[in-house]
N, C-alpha and C positions, 0 to 999 in steps of 0.2 A: 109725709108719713110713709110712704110706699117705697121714697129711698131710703129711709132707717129702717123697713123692714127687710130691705133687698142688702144695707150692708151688713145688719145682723146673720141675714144666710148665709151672706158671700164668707162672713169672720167659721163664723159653725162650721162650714164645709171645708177651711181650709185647715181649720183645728183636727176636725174628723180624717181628714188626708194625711193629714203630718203623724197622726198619732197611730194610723193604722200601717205606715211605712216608716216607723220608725228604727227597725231595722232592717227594711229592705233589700233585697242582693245580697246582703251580709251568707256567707256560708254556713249550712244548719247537715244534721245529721239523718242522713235515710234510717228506717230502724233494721237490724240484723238478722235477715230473716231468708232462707233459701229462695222463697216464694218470690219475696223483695228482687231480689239481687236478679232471677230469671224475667224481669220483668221489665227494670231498669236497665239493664247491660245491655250492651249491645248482642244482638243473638249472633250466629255462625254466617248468617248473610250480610253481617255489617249494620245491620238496620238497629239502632236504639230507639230505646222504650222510652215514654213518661211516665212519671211516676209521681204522684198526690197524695207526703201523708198532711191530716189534718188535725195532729195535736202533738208536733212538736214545740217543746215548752222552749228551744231558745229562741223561737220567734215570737216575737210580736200580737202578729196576726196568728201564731199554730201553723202554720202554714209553712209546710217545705217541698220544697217543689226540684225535680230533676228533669228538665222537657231535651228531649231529643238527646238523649246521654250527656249532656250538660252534668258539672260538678252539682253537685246538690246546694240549693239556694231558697231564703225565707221570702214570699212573696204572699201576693194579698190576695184576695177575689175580687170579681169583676164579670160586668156582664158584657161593657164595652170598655175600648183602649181607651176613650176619654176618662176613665174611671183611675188609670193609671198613671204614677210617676213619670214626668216627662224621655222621652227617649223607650217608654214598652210599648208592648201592644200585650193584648187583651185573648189568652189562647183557650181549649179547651183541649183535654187530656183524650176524649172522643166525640163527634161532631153532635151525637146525642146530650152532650151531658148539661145541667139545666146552667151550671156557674162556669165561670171558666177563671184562670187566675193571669196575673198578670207578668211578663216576661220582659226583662231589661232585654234590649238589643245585640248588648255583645254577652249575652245568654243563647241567642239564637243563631244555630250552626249555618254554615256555608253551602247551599247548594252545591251538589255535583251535575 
């Protein structure tokens, strides 16, 4: 009985996975905003912003996500990397914040 209750989780959670990255990484739209743009760009010292909006309608999940001047991309939430499409990890927009969403690899820039 306890492993037909463990494959019925294991079936759920991987339904839940699939359907909440079903357009994941796919490219989405930041919205047009001065406030936006000062926040995402990268400012006069090179440094780029992240930026989380959370009801862009061509994703999926609402979720579009620009981390570290990254091109703007649809991504999920998450509290850990385990929570994540194989190859992300698990970020947070500031070290405060309660969710954090999830980021493909070659989304995340090159150390200098």
């Amino acid at each position: 009985m306890n492993r037909a209750i463990a494959t019925v989780l294991m079936l759920c959670a991987t339904a839940f996975v699939a359907a909440c990255s079903e357009n994941y990484d796919e490219t989405c739209e930041m919205p047009r905003a001065p406030e936006v743009e000062r926040i995402c760009l990268p400012s006069g010292d090179g440094i780029a912003g992240t930026c989380v909006f959370d009801a862009a309608s061509e994703c999926s999940s609402s979720l579009c996500v620009v981390y570290k001047g990254s091109d703007a991309f649809c991504s999920q939430t998450c509290q850990t990397t385990s929570e994540c499409p194989g190859g992300s990890t698990c970020e947070r927009a500031t070290p405060s914040a309660d969710e954090g969403f999830c980021v493909p690899a070659a989304r995340v820039p090159d150390e200098i």
